[in-house]
C-alpha positions as CSV (number, residue, x, y, z in Angstrom):
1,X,0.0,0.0,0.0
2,X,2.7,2.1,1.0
3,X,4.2,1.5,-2.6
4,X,1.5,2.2,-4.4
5,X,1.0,5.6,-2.0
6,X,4.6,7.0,-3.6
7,X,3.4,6.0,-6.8
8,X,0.6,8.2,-7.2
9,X,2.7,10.7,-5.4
10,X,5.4,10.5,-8.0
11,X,2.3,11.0,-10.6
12,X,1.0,14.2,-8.9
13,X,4.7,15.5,-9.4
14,X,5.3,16.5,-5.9
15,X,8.8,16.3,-3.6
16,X,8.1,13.5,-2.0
17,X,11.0,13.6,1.1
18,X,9.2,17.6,1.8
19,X,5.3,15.6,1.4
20,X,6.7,12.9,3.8
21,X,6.8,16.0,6.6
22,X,3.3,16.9,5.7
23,X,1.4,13.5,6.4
24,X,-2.1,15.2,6.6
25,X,-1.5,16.4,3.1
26,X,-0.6,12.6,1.9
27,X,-4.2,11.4,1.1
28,X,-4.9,14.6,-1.4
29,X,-2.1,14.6,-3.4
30,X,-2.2,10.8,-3.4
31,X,-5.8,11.4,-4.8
32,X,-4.3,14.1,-7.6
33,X,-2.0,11.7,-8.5
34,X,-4.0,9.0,-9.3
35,X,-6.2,11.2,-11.2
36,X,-3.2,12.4,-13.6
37,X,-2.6,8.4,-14.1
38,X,-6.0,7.3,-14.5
39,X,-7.1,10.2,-16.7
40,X,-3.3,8.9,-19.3
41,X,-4.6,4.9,-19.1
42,X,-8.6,6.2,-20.0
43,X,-6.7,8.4,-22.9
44,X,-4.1,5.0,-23.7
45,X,-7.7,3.2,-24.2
46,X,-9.1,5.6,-25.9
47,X,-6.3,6.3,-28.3
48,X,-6.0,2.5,-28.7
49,X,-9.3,1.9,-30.3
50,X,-9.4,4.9,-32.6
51,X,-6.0,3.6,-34.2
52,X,-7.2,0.3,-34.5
53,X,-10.1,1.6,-36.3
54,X,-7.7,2.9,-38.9
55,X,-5.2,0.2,-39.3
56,X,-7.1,-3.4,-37.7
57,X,-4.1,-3.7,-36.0
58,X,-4.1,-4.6,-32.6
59,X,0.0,-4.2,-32.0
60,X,0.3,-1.0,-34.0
61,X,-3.1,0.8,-31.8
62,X,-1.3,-1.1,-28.4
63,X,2.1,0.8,-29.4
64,X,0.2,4.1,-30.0
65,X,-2.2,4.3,-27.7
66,X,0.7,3.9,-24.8
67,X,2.4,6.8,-26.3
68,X,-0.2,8.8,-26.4
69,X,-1.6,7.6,-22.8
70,X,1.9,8.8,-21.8
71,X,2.1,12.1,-23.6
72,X,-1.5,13.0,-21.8
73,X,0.4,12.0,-18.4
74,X,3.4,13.4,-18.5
75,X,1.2,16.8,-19.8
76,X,-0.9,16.5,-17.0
77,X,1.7,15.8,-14.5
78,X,3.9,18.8,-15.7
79,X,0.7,21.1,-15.6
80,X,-0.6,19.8,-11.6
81,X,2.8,20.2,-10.4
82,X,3.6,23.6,-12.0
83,X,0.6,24.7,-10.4
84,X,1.2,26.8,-6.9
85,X,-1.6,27.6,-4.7
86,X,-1.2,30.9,-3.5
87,X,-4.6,32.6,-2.8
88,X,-4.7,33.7,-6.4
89,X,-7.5,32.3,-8.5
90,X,-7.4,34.3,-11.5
91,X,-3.2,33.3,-12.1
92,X,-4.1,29.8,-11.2
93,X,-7.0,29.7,-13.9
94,X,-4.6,32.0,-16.3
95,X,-2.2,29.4,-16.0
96,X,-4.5,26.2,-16.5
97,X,-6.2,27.7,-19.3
98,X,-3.6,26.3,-22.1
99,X,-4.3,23.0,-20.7
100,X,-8.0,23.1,-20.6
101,X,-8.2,24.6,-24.1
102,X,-5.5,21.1,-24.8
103,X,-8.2,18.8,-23.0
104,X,-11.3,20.0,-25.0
105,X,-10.0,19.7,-28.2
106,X,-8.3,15.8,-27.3
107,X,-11.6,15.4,-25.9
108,X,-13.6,16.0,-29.2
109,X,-10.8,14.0,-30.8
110,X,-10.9,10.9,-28.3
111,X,-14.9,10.9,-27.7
112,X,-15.8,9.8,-31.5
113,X,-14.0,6.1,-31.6
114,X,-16.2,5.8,-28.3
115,X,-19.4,7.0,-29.7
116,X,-19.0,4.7,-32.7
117,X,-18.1,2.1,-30.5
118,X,-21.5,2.8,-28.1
119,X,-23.6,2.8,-31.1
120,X,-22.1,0.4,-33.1
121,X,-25.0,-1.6,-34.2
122,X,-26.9,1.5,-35.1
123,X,-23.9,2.1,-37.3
124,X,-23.8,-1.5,-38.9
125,X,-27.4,-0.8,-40.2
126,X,-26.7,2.5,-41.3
127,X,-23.4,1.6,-43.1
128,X,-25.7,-1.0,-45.3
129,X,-28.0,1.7,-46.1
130,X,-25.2,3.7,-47.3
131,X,-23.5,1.0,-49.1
132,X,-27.1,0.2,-50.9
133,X,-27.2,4.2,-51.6
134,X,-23.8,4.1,-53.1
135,X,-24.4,1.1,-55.2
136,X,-27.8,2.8,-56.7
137,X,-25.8,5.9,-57.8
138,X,-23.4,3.7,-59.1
139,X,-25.8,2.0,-61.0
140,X,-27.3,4.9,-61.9
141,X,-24.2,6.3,-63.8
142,X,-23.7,3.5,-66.0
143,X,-27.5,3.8,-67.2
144,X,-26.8,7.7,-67.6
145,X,-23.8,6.9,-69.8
146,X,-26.0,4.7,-72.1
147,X,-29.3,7.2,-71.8
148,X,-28.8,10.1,-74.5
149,X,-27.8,7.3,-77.8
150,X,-30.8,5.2,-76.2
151,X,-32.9,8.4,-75.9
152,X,-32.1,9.3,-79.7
153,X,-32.4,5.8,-81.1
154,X,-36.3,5.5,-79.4
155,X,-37.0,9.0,-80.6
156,X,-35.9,8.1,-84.0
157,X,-38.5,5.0,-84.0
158,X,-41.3,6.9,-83.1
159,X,-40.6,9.1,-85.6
160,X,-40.4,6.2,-88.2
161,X,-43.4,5.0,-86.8
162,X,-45.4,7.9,-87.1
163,X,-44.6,8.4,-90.7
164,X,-46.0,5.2,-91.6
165,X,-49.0,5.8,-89.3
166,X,-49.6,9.2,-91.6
167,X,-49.2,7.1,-94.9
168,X,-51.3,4.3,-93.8
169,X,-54.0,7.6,-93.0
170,X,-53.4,9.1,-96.3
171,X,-53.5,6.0,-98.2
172,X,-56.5,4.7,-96.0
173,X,-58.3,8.0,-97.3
174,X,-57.5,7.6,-100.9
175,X,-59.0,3.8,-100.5
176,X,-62.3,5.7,-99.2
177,X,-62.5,8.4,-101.9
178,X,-62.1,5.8,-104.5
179,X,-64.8,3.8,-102.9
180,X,-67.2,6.2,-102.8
181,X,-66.7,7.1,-106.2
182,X,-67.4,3.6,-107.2
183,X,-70.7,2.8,-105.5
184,X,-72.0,6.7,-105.9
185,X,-71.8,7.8,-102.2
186,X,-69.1,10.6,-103.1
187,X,-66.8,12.4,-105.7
188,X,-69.6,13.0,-108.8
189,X,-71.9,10.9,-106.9
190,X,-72.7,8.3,-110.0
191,X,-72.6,4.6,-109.3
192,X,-69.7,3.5,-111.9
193,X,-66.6,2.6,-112.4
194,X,-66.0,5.3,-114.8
195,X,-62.8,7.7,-115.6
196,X,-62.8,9.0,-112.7
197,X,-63.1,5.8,-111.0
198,X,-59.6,5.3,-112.3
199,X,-57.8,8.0,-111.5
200,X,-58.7,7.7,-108.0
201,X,-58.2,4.4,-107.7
202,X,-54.9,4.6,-109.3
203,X,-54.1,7.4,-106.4
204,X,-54.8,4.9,-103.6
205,X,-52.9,2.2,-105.6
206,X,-49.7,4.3,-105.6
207,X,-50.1,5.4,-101.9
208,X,-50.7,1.8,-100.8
209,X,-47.2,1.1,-102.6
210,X,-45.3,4.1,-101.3
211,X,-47.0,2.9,-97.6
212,X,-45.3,-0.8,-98.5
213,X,-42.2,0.7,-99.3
214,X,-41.9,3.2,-96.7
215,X,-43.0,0.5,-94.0
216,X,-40.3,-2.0,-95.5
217,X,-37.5,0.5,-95.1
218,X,-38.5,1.8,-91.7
219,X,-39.3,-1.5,-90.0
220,X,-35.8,-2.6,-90.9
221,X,-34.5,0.6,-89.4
222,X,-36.9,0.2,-86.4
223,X,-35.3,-3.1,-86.1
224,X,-31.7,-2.2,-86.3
225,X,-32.3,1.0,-83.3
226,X,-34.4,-2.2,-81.3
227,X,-31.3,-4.4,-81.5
228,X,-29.5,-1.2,-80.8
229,X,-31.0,-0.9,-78.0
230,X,-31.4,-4.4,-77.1
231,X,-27.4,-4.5,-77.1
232,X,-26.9,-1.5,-74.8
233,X,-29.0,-3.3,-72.2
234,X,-27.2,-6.4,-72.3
235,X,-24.0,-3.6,-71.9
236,X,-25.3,-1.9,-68.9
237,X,-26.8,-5.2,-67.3
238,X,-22.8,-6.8,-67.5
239,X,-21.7,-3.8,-66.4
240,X,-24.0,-3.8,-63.2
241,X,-23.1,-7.6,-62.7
242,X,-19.7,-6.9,-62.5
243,X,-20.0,-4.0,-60.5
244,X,-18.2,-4.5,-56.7
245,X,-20.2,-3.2,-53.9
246,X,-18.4,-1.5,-52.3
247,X,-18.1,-2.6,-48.5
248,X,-18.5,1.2,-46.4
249,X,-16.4,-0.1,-42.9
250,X,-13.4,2.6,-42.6
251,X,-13.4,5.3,-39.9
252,X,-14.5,7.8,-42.1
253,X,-17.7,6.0,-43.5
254,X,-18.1,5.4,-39.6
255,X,-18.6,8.8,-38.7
256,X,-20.5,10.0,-41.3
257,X,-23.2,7.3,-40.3
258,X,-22.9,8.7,-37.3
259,X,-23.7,11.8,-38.5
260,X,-26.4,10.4,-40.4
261,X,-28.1,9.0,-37.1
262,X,-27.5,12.0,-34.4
263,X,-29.2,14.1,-37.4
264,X,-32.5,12.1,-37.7
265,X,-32.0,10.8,-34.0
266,X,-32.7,13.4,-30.9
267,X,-32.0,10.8,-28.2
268,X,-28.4,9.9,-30.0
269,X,-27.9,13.6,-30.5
270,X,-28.0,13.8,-26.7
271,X,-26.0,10.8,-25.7
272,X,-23.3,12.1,-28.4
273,X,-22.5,15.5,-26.6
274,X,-23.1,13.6,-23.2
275,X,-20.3,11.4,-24.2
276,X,-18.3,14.5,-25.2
277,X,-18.8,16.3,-22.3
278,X,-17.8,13.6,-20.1
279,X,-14.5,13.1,-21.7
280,X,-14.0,16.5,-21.4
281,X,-14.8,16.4,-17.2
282,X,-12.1,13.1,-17.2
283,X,-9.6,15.3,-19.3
284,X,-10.0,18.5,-17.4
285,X,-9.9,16.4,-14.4
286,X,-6.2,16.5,-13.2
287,X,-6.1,20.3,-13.5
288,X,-9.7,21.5,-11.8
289,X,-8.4,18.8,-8.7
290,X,-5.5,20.5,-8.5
291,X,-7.4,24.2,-8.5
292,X,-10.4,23.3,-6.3
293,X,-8.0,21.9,-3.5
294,X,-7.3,24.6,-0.6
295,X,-3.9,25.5,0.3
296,X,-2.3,23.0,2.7
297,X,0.9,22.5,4.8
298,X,2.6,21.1,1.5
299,X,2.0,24.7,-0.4
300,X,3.6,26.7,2.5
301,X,6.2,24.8,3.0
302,X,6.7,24.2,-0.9
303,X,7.3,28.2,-0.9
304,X,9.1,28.0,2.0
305,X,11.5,25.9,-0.1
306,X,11.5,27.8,-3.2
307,X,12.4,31.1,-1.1
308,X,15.1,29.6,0.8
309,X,16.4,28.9,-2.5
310,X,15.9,32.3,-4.2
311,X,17.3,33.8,-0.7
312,X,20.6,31.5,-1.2
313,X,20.8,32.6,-4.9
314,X,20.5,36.3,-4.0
315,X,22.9,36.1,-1.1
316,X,25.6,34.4,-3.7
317,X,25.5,36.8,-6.0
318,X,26.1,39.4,-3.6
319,X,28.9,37.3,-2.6
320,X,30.5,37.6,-6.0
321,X,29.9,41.3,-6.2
322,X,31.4,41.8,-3.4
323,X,34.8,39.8,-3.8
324,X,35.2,41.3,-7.5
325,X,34.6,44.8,-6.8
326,X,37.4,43.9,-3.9
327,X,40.0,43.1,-6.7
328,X,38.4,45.5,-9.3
329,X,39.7,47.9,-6.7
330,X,43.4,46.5,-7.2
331,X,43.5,46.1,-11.0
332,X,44.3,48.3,-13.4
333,X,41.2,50.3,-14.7
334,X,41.6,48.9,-18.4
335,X,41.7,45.2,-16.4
336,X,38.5,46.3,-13.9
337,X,36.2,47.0,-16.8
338,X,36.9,43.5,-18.6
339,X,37.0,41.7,-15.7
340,X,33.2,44.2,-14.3
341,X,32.1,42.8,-17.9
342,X,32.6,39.3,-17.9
343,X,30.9,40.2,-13.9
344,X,27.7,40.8,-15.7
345,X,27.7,38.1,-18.1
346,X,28.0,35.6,-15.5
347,X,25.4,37.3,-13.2
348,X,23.2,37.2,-16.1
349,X,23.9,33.3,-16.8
350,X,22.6,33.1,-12.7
């Protein structure tokens, strides 16, 4: 237990031989530091499974997400124990403001292999719809390619057709005329087969031979755009036969499904920013632990520490002040101001 105890201590970042003075202070930081390590093996997880979404690799997403599990705890680490409570709110928030900023946008980042994880099976069924959508487009294109010469070819019979429906009118009213000439119901209304007879007769004659003619030629060429046609079928149906469906599965199809559902789905529109925000509270974690905790024992004697060393730095440098300005005094001037220079570089290195 004790082990484990120094353990999270070394995660909160703390000086453990100053904490070990301060044993009521033990249990809180022991808390902060297993929140820093908890909050880098929820983001190793995390990180883990969006990877493997990408490459189906479980060794590759293992190796990644336990880089990226310790990137997020040695940032979270650095940030808690940088952190010095001193009263001041608005400098503690000023200074764990880059790091919340950091943890939103890993949040938004981390949150989406889990929600397509959650909703999986919502996903599956909309991936299929997708996949059938692509397919029908797919289809759809090859039939457009084929459309405008099938367009033109059944354009061009009916207009064949139509011609000889007009010459089988126009000969079909010549046959009447002629008719009615012959049994006196029309034309010069006399019941004979006279001259006139004839002429009119011979009229429907040549029509019904022009219709013959003119249905001969345009039935072959109604039967040559049919075959036509007929062929670019038998094109576009081996075309869609051999057409892959495509299989939608890859991270990107993913979330645009899952786009698809929190759109036309209020109660996965909810659970998605729930899921957001809660990786957001786990991310933020580490920092708001550290700012919402009072000032303890640890903090005073922390600064304590960090003054007796700013007091020991201050009290050396007056140290070397004095004992060069002692030999300045001795030297030379030319020799003084070299050696007062190379005095200020130093104290500028301190």
């Amino acid at each position: 237990m004790e082990k484990l105890k120094n353990f999270f201590w070394l995660c909160a970042g703390v000086h453990i031989p100053l904490l070990k003075k301060c044993e009521v202070e033990s249990s809180k930081y022991a808390g902060i530091g297993a929140t820093v390590f908890f909050t880098g093996v929820f983001a190793a997880l995390a990180g883990s499974y969006a990877l493997y979404t990408v490459f189906d690799n479980g060794w590759i997403a293992a190796a990644f997400g336990l880089v990226w599990g310790l990137m997020i705890f040695n940032l979270d680490r650095y940030i808690v124990s940088s952190m010095r409570k001193e009263g001041n709110t608005t400098r503690e928030l000023r200074t764990a403001l880059p790091r919340i900023i950091l943890a939103i946008i890993i949040s938004l980042v981390i949150a989406k292999p889990l929600e397509m994880k959650i909703f999986e099976k919502e996903i599956q069924g909309e991936l299929v719809i997708m996949e059938q959508q692509t397919h029908t487009t797919q289809e759809n294109e090859i039939r457009l390619r084929y459309q405008g010469d099938q367009l033109k070819l059944r354009d061009e019979i009916a207009g064949l057709k139509n011609e000889i429906s007009e010459k089988t009118i126009k000969r079909d009213e010549l046959d009447r005329i002629a008719q009615a000439e012959a049994d006196g119901t029309g034309g010069s209304m006399r019941r004979n087969a006279g001259p006139i007879y004839k002429l009119k007769k011979a009229d429907a004659d040549k029509a019904n031979t022009e219709l013959s003619e003119l249905s001969k030629a345009n039935n072959a060429r109604i039967q040559n755009n049919l075959m036509a046609i007929s062929r670019q079928d038998s094109s576009v149906a081996s075309e869609i036969r051999t057409l892959a469906k495509q299989k939608l599965d890859g991270p990107a199809s993913r979330m645009e499904a899952l786009s698809r559902l929190t759109s036309n789905s209020d109660a996965i529109w909810w659970a998605n920013w729930f899921i957001v925000l809660l990786f957001i509270a786990v991310e933020t974690a580490p920092v708001f632990v550290k700012m919402i905790s009072s000032r303890g024992p640890y903090d005073h004697m922390l600064k304590i520490e960090e003054h007796s060393f700013e007091g020991m730095r201050t009290e050396k440098i007056a140290q070397i002040n004095a004992e060069i300005k002692k030999r300045t005094q001795e030297l030379p001037a030319t020799e003084a101001t070299f050696v007062q220079e190379r005095l200020d570089v130093r104290l500028g290195e301190l």
